[in-house]
Structures are given as C-alpha cells and as structure tokens.
N, CA, C and O atoms as a GROMACS GRO file, in nm:
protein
  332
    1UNK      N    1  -1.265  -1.245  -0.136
    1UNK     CA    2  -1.220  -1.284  -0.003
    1UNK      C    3  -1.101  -1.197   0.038
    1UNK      O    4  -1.012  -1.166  -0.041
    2UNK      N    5  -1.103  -1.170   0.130
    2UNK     CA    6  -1.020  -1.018   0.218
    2UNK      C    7  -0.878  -1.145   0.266
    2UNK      O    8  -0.886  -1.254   0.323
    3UNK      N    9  -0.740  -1.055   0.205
    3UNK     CA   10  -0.671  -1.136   0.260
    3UNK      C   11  -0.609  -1.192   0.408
    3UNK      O   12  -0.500  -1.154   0.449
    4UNK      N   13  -0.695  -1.285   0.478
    4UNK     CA   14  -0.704  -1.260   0.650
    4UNK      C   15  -0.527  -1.242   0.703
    4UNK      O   16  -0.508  -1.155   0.788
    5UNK      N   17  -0.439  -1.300   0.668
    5UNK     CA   18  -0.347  -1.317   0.715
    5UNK      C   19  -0.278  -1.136   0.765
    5UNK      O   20  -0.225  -1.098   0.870
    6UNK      N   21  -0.308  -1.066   0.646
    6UNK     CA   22  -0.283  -0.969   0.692
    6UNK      C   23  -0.326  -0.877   0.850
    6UNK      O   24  -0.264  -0.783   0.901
    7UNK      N   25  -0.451  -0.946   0.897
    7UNK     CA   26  -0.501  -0.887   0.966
    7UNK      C   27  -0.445  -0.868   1.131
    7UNK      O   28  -0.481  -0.798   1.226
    8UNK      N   29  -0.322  -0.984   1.104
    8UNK     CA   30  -0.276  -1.033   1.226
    8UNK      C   31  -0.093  -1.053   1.187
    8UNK      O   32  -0.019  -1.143   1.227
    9UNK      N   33  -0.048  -0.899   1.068
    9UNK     CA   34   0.095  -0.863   1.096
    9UNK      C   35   0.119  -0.739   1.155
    9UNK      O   36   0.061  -0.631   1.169
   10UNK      N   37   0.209  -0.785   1.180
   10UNK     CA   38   0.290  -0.601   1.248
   10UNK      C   39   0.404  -0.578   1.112
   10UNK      O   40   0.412  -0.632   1.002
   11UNK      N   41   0.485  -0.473   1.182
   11UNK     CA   42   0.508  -0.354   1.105
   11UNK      C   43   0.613  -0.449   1.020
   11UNK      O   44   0.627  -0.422   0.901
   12UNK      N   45   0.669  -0.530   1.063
   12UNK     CA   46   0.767  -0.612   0.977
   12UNK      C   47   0.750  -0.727   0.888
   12UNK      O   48   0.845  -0.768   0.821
   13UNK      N   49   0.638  -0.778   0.884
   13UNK     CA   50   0.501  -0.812   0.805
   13UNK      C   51   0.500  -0.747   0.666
   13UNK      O   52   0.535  -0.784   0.555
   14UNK      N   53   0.444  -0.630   0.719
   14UNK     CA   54   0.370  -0.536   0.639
   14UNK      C   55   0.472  -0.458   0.561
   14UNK      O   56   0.453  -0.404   0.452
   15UNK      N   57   0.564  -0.461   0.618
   15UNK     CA   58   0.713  -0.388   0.501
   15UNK      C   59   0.757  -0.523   0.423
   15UNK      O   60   0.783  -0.506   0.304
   16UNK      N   61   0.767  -0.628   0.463
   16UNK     CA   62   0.816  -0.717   0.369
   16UNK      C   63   0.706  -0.730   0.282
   16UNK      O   64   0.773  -0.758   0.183
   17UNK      N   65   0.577  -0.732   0.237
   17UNK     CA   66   0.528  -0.770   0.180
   17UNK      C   67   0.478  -0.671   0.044
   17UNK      O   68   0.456  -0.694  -0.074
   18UNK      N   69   0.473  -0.525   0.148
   18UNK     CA   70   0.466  -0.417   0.049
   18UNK      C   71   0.633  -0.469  -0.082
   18UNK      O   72   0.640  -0.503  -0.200
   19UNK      N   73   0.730  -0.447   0.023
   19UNK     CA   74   0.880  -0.432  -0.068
   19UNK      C   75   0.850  -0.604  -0.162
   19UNK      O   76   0.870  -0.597  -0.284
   20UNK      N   77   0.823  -0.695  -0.127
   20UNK     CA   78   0.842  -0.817  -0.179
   20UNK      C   79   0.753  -0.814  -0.355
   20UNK      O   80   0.781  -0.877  -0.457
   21UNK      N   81   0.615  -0.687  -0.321
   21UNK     CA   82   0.523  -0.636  -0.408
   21UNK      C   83   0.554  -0.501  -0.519
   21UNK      O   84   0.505  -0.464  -0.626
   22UNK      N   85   0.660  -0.453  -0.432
   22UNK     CA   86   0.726  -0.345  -0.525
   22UNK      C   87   0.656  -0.234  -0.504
   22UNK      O   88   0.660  -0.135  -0.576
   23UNK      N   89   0.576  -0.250  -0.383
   23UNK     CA   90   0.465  -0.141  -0.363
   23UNK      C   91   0.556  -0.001  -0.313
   23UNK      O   92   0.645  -0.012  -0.228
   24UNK      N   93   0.520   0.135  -0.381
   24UNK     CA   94   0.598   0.244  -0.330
   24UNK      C   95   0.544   0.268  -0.191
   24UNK      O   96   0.453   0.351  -0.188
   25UNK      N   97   0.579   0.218  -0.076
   25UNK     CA   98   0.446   0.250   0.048
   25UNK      C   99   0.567   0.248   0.135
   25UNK      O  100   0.645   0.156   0.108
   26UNK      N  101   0.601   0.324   0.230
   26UNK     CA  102   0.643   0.305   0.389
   26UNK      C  103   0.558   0.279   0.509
   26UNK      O  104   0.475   0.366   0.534
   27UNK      N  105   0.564   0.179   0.586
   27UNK     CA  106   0.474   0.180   0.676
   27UNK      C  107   0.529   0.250   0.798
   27UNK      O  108   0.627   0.212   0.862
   28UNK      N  109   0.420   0.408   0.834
   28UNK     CA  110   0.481   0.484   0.908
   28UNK      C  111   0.417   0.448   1.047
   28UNK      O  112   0.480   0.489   1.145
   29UNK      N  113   0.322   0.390   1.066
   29UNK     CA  114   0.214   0.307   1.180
   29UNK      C  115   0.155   0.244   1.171
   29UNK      O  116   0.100   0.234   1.062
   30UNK      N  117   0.123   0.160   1.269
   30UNK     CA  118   0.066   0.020   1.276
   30UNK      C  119  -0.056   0.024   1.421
   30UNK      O  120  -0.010   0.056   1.531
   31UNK      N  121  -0.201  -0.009   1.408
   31UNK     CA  122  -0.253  -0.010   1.491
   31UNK      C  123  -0.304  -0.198   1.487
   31UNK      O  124  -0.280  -0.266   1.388
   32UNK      N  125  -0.386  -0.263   1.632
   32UNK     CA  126  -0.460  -0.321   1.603
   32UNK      C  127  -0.504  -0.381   1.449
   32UNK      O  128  -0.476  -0.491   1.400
   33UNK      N  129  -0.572  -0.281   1.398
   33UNK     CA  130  -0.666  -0.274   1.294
   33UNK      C  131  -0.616  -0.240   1.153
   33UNK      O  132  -0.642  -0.289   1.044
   34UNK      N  133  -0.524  -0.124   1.197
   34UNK     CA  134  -0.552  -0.038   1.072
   34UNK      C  135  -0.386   0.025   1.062
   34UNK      O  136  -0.317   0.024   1.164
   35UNK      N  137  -0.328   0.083   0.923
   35UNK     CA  138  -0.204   0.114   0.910
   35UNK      C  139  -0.164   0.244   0.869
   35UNK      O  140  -0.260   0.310   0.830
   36UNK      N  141  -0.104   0.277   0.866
   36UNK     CA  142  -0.070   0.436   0.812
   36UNK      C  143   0.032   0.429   0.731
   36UNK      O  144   0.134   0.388   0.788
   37UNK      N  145   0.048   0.458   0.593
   37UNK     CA  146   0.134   0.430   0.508
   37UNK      C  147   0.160   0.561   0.415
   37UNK      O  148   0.080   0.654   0.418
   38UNK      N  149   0.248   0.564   0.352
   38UNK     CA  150   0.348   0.687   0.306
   38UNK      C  151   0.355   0.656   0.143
   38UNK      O  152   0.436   0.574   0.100
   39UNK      N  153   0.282   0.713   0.072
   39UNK     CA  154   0.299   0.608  -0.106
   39UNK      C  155   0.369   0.724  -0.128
   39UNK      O  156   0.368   0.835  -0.073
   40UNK      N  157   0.451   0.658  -0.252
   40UNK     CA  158   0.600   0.765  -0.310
   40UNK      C  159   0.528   0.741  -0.471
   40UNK      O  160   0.500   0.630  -0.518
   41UNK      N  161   0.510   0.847  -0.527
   41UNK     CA  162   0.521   0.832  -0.674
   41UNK      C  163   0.649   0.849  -0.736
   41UNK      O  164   0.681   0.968  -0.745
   42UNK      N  165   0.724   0.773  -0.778
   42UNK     CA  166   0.865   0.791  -0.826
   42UNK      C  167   0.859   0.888  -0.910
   42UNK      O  168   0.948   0.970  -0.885
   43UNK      N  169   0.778   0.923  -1.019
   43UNK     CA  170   0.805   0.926  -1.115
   43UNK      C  171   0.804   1.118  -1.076
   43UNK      O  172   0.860   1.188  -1.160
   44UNK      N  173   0.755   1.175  -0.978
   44UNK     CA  174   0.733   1.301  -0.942
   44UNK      C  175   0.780   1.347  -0.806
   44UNK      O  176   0.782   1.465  -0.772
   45UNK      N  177   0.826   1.221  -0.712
   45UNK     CA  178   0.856   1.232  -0.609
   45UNK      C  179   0.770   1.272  -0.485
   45UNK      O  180   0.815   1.288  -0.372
   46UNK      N  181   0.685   1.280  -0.510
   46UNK     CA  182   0.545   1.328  -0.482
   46UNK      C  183   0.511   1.230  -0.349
   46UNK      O  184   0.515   1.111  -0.382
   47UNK      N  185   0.482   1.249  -0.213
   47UNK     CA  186   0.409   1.128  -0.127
   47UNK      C  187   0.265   1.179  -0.044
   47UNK      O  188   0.243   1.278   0.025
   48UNK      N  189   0.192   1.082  -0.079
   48UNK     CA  190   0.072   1.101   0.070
   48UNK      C  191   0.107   1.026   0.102
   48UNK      O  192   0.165   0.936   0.041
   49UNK      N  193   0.071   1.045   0.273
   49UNK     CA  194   0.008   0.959   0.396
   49UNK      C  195  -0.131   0.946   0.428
   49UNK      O  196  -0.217   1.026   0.466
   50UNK      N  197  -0.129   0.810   0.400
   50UNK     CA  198  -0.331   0.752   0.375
   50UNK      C  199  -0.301   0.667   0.526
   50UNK      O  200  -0.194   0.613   0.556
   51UNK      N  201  -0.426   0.672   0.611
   51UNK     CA  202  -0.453   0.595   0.692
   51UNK      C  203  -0.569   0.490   0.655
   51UNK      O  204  -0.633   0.536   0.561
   52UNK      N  205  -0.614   0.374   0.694
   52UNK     CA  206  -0.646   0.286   0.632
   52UNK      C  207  -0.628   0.137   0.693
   52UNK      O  208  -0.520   0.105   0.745
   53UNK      N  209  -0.736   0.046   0.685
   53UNK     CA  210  -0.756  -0.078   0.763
   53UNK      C  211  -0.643  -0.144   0.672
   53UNK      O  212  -0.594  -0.120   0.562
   54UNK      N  213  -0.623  -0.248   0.780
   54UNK     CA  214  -0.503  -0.362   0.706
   54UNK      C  215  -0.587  -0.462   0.559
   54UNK      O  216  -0.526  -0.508   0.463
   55UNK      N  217  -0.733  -0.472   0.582
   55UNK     CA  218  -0.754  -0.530   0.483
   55UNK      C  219  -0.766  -0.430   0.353
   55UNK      O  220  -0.754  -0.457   0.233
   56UNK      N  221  -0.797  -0.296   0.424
   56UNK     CA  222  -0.764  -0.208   0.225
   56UNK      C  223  -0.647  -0.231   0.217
   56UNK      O  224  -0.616  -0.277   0.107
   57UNK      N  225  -0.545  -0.218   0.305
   57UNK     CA  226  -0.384  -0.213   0.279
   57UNK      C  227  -0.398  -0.388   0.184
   57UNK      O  228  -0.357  -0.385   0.068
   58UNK      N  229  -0.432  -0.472   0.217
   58UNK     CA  230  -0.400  -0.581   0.160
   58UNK      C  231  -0.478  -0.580  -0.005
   58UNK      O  232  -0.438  -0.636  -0.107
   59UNK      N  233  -0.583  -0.507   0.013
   59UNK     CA  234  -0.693  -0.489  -0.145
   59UNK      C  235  -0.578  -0.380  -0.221
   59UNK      O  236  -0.573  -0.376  -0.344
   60UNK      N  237  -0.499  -0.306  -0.149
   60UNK     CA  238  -0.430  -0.157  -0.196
   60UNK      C  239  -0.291  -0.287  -0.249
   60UNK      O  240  -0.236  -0.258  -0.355
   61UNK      N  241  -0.246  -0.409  -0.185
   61UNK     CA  242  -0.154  -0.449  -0.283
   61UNK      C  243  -0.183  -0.530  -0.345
   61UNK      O  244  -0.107  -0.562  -0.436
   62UNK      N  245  -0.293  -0.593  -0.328
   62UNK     CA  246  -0.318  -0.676  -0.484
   62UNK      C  247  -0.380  -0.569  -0.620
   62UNK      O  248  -0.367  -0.594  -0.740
   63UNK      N  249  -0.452  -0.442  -0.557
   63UNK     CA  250  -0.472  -0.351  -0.686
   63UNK      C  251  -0.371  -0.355  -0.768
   63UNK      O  252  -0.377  -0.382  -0.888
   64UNK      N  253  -0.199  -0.308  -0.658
   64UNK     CA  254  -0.106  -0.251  -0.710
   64UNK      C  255  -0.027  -0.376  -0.818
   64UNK      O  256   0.039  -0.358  -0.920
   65UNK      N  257  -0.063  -0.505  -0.746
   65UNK     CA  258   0.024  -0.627  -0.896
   65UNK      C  259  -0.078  -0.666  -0.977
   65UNK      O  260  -0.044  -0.734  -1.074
   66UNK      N  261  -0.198  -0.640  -0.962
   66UNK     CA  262  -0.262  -0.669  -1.076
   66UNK      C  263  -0.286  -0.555  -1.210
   66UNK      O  264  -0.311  -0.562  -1.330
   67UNK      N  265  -0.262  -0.450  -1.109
   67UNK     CA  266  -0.207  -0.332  -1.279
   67UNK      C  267  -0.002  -0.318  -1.321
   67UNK      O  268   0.050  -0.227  -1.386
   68UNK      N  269   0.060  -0.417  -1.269
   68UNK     CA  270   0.204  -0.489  -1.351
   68UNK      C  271   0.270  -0.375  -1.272
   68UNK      O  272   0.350  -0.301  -1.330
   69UNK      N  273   0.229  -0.351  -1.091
   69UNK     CA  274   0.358  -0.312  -0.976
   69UNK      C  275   0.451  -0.206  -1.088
   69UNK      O  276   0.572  -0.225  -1.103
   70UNK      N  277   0.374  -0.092  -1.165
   70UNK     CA  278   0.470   0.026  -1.194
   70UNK      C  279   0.374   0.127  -1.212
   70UNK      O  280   0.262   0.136  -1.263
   71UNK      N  281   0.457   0.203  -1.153
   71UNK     CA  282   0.345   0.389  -1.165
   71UNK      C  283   0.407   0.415  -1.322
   71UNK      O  284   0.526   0.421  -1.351
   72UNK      N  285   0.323   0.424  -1.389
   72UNK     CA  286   0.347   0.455  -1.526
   72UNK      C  287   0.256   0.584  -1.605
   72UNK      O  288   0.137   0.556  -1.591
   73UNK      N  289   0.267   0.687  -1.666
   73UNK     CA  290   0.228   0.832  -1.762
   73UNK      C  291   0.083   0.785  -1.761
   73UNK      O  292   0.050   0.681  -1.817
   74UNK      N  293   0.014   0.848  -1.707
   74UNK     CA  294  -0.127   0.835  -1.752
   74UNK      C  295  -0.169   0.766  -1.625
   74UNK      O  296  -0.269   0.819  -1.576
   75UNK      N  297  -0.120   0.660  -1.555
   75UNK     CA  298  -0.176   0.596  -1.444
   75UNK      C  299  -0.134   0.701  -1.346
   75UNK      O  300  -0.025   0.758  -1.340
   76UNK      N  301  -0.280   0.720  -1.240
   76UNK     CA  302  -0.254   0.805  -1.118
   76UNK      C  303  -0.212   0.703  -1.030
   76UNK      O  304  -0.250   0.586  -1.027
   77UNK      N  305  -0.087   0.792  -0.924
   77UNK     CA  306  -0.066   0.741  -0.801
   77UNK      C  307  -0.061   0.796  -0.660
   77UNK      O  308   0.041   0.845  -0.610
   78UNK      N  309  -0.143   0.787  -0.616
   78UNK     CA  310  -0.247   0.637  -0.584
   78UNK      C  311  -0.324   0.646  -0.638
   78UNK      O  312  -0.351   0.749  -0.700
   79UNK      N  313  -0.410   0.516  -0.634
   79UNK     CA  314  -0.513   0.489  -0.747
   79UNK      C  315  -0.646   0.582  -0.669
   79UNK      O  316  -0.661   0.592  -0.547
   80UNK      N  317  -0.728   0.640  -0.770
   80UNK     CA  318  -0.802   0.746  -0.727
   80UNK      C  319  -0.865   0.742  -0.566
   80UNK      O  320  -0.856   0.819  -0.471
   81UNK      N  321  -0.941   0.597  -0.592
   81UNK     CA  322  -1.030   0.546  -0.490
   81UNK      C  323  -0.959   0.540  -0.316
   81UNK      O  324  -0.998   0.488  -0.212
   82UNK      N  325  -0.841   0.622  -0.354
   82UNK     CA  326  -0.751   0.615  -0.208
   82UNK      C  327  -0.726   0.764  -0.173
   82UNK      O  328  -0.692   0.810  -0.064
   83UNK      N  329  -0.753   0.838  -0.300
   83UNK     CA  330  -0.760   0.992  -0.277
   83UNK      C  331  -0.863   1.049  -0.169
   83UNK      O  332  -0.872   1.170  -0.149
   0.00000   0.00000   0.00000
C-alpha cells in the first residue's frame, strides 16, 4: 500500500519527513504529482538530482529506514533502481 498521505504534501511536508528519516535528499521542487530531489552521498560528497512521483519519493523513504537510514562501504547511493 503506497503511502497516500504523501500525495497531498508540499515542500515543507516533504523536508520534514525526509530530515525526520535521516534521508540525504533536498527537496529542490515540488509539482502536483511528482518531486525533484537532490540525494547527497556523505560518504563521497557526491549528489544526483532524480525527478520522481511523490509515491516513489515515499517507497524511496521507507527503502531508505528499512536498510538502518546510513549510506554505508559496499551499499550504493542511491539505491540502484533510482539510477
């Protein structure tokens, strides 16, 4: 089940919940639908900008706490399927 609530925040929403998640993400736009976000790999300093519906953005932060919210040696960031 797609998390609906997301489908109906704006940009101040969507930053508290990334930061509340520990998610490395800036939200650089906000449509209707869909978000544009900025992932930081700490560990290289490294960022894309992925565009993307609010419900991947919401599947993109439960991926990120169900592998324990840290970019860690061996784990890619972002997770491939966003490449």
């Amino acid at each position: 089940m797609k998390v609906r609530w997301i489908e109906m925040s704006g940009t101040a929403e969507l930053e508290t919940v990334s930061q509340d998640n520990q998610l490395p993400a800036t939200i650089e736009e906000i449509g209707q639908t869909w978000v544009r976000v900025r992932l930081t790999d700490h560990q290289t300093s490294r960022t894309r900008t992925l565009s993307m519906g609010k419900s991947d953005f919401a599947d993109l932060i439960l991926h990120w706490r169900a592998q324990g919210a840290t970019s860690t040696p061996g784990r890619p960031w972002p997770p491939a399927q966003l490449t």
